[in-house]
LUMKELO-840712 format. One line per field, with one value per residue: residue number from 1; residue in one letter; x negated, y, z of N, C-alpha, C, O in turn. Coordinates in Angstrom, 3 decimals, padded with zeros to 6 digits. Layout:
BEGIN
marse: c(NUM  ...) .
drenvex: c(A  ...) .
n.u: c(X  ...) .
n.v: c(Y  ...) .
n.w: c(Z  ...) .
ca.u: c(X  ...) .
ca.v: c(Y  ...) .
ca.w: c(Z  ...) .
c.u: c(X  ...) .
c.v: c(Y  ...) .
c.w: c(Z  ...) .
o.u: c(X  ...) .
o.v: c(Y  ...) .
o.w: c(Z  ...) .
This chain:
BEGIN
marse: c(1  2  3  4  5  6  7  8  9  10  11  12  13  14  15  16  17  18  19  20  21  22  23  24  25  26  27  28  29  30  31  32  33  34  35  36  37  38  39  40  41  42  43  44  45  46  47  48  49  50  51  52  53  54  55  56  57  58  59  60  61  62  63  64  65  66  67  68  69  70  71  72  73  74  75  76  77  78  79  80  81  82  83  84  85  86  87  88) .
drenvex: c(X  X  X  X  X  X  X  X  X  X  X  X  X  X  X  X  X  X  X  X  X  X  X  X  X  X  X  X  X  X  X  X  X  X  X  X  X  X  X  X  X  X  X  X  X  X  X  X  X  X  X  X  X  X  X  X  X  X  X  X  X  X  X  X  X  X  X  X  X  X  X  X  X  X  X  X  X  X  X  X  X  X  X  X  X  X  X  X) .
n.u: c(-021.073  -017.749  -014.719  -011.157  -008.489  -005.671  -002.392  -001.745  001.343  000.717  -001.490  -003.936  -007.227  -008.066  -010.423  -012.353  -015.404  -017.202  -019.345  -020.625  -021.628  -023.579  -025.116  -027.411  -029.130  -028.259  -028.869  -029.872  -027.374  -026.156  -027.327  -026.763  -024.010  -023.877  -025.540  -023.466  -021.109  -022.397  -022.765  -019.766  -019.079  -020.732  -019.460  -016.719  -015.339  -015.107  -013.197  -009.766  -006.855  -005.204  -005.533  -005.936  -008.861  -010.880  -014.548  -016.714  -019.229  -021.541  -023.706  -026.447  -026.406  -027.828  -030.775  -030.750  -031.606  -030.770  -029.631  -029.064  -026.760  -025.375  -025.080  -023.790  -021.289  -019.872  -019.531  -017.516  -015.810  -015.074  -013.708  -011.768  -009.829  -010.176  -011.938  -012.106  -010.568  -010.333  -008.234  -005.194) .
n.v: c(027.762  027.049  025.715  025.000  023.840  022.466  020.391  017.272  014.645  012.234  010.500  010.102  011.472  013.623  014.843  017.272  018.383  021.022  023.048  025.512  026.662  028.616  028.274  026.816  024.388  021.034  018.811  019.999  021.248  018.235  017.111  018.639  018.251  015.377  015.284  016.635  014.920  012.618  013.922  014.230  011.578  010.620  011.851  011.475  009.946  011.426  013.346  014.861  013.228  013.202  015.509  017.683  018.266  020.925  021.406  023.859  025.036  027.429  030.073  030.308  027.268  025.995  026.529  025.258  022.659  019.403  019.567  021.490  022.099  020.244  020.920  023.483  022.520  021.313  023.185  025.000  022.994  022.812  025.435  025.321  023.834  020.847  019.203  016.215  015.884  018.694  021.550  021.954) .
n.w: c(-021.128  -021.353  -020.389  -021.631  -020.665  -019.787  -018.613  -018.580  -019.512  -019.423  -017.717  -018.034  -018.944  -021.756  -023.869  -025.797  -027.558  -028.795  -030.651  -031.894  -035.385  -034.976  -033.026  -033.821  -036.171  -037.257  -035.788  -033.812  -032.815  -032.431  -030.435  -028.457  -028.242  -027.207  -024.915  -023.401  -023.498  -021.951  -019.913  -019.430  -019.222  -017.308  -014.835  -014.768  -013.169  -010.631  -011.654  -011.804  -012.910  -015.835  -018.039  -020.397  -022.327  -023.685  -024.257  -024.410  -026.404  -025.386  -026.721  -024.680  -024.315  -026.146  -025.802  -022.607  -020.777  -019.378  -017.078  -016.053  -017.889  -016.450  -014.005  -015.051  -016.155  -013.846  -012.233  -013.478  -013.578  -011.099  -010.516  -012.067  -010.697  -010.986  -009.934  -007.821  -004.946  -004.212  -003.946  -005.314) .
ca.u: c(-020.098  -016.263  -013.811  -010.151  -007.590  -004.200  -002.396  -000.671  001.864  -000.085  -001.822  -005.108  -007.999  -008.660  -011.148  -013.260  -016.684  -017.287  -020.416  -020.286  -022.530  -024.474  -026.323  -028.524  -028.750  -026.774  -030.364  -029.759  -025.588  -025.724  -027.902  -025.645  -022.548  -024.241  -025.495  -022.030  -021.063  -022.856  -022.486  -018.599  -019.237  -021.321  -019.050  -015.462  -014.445  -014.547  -012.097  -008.222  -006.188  -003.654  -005.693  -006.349  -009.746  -012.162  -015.391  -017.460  -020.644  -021.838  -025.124  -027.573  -026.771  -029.074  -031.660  -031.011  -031.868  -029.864  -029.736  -028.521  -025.640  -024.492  -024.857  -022.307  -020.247  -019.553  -019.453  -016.398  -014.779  -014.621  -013.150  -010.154  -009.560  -010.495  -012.405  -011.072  -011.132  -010.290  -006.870  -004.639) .
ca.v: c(026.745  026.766  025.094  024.925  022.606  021.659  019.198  016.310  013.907  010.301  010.544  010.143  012.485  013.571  016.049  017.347  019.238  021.785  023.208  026.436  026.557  029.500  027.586  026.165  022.789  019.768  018.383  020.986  020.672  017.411  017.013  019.390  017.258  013.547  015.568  017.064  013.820  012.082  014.427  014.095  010.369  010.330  013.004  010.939  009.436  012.298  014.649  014.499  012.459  014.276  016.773  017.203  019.346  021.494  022.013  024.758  024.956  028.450  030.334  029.488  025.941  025.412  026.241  024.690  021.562  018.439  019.569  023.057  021.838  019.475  022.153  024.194  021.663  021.022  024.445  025.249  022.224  023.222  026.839  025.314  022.462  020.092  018.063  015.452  016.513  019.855  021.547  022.179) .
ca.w: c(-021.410  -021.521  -020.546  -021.446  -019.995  -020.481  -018.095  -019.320  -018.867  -019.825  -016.641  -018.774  -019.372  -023.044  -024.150  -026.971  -027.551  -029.192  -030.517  -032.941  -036.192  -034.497  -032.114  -034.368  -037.219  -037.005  -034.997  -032.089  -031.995  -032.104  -029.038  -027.133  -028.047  -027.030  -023.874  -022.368  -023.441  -021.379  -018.742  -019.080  -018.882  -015.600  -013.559  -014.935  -012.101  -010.082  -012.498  -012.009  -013.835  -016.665  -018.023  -021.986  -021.966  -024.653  -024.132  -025.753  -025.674  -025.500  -026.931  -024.110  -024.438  -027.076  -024.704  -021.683  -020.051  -019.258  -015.685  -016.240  -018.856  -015.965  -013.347  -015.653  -016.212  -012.793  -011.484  -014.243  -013.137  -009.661  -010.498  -012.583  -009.537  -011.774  -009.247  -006.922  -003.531  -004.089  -003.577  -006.949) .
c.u: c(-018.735  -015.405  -012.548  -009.271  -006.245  -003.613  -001.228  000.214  001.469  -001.019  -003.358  -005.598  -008.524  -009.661  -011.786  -014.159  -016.597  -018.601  -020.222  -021.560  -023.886  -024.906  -027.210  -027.823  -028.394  -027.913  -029.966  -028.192  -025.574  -026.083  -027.044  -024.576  -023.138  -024.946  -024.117  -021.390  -020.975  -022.730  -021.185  -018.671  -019.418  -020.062  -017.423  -014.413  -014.758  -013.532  -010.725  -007.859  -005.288  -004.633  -006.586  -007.508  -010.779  -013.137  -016.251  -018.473  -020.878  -023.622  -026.094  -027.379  -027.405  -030.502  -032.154  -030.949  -031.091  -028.970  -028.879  -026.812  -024.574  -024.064  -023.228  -021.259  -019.610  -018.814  -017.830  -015.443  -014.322  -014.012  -012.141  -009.834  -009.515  -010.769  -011.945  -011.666  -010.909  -008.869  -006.271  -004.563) .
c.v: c(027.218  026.408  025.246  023.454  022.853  020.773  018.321  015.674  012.344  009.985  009.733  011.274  012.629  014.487  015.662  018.302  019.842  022.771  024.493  026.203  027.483  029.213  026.886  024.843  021.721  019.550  018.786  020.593  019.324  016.758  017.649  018.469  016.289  014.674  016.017  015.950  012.879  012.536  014.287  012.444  009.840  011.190  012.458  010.602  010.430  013.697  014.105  013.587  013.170  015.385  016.602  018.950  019.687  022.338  023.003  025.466  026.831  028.827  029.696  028.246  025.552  025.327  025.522  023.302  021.097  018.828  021.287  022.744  020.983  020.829  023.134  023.853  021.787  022.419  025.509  024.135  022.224  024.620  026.539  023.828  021.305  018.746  017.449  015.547  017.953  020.189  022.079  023.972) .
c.w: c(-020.917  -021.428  -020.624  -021.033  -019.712  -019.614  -019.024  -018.956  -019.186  -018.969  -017.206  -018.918  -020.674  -023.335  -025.450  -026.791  -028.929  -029.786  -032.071  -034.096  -035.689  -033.773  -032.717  -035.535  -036.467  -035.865  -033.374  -031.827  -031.970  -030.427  -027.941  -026.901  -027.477  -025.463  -022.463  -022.693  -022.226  -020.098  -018.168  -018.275  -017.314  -014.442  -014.317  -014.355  -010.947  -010.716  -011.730  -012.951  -014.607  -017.429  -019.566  -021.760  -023.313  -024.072  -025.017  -025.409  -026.253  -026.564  -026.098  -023.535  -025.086  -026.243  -023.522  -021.580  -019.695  -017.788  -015.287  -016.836  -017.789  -014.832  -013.747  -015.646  -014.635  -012.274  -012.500  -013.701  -011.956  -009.830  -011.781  -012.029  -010.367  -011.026  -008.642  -005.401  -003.642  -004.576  -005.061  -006.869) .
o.u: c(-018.782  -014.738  -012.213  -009.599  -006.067  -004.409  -000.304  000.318  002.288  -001.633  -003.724  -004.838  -009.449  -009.491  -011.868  -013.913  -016.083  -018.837  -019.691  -022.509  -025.036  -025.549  -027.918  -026.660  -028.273  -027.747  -029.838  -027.799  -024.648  -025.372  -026.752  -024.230  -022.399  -024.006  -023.978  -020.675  -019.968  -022.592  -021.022  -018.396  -018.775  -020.032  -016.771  -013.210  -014.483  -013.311  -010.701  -008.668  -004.485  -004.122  -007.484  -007.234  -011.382  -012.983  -016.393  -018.654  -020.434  -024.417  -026.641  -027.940  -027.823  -031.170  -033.316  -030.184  -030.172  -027.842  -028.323  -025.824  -023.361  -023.034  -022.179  -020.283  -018.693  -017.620  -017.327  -014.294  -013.243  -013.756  -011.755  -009.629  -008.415  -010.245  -010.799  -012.782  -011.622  -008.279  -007.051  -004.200) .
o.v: c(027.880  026.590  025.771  022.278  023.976  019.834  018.618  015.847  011.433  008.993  008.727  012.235  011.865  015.282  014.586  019.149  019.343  023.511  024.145  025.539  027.136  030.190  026.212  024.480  021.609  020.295  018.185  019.854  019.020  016.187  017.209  017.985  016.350  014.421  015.794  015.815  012.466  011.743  014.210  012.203  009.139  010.901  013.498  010.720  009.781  014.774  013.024  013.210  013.844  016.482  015.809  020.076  018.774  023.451  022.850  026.254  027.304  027.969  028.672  027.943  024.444  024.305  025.198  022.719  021.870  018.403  021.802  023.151  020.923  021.504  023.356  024.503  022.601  022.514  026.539  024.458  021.698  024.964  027.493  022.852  020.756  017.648  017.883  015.352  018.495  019.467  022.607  024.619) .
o.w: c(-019.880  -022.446  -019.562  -021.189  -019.241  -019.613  -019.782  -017.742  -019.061  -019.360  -016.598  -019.039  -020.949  -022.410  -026.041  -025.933  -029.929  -028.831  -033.125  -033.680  -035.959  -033.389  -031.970  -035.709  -035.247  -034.900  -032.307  -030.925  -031.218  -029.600  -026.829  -025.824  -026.494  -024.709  -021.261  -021.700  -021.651  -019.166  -016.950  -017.099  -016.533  -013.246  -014.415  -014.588  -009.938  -010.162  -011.142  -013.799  -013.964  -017.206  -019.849  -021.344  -023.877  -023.569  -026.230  -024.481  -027.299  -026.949  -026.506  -022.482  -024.751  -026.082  -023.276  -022.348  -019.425  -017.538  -014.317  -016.225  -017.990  -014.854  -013.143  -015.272  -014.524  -011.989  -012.050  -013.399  -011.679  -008.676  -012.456  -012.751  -010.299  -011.213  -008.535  -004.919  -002.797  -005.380  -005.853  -007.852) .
């Protein structure tokens, strides 16, 4: 997984997902998208505020597990100070 980010000035968080045709049929990307989703969802109120973001789901996201995808997530959002509690 991927992330780019952007800061803003509307002191709102926007983002979008991303899911390439080469990870598989609509079936499989769509599951990825409604998962990082969901993952954005739960882990929201700990992000910054301002920050217009694309996610992109890589190859071995088709594979992995809900638990892995958040894992990633997280672990990208802490290495572009993303998180709250952590220094800019």
């Amino acid at each position: 997984m991927v992330i780019y980010t952007r800061s803003n000035k509307s002191g709102i968080n926007r983002v979008g997902f991303t899911v390439t045709v080469k990870l598989g049929h609509a079936v499989v990307r769509n599951r990825i998208r409604r998962r990082l989703r969901e993952i954005y969802r739960l882990h929201e109120g700990e992000l910054r505020r301002g920050a217009d973001m694309v996610i992109v789901a890589r190859g071995r996201s088709a594979d992995a597990d809900y638990h892995r995808l958040e894992r990633d997530f997280l672990s990208a959002c802490g290495k572009l100070s993303l998180l709250e509690g952590e220094g800019r």
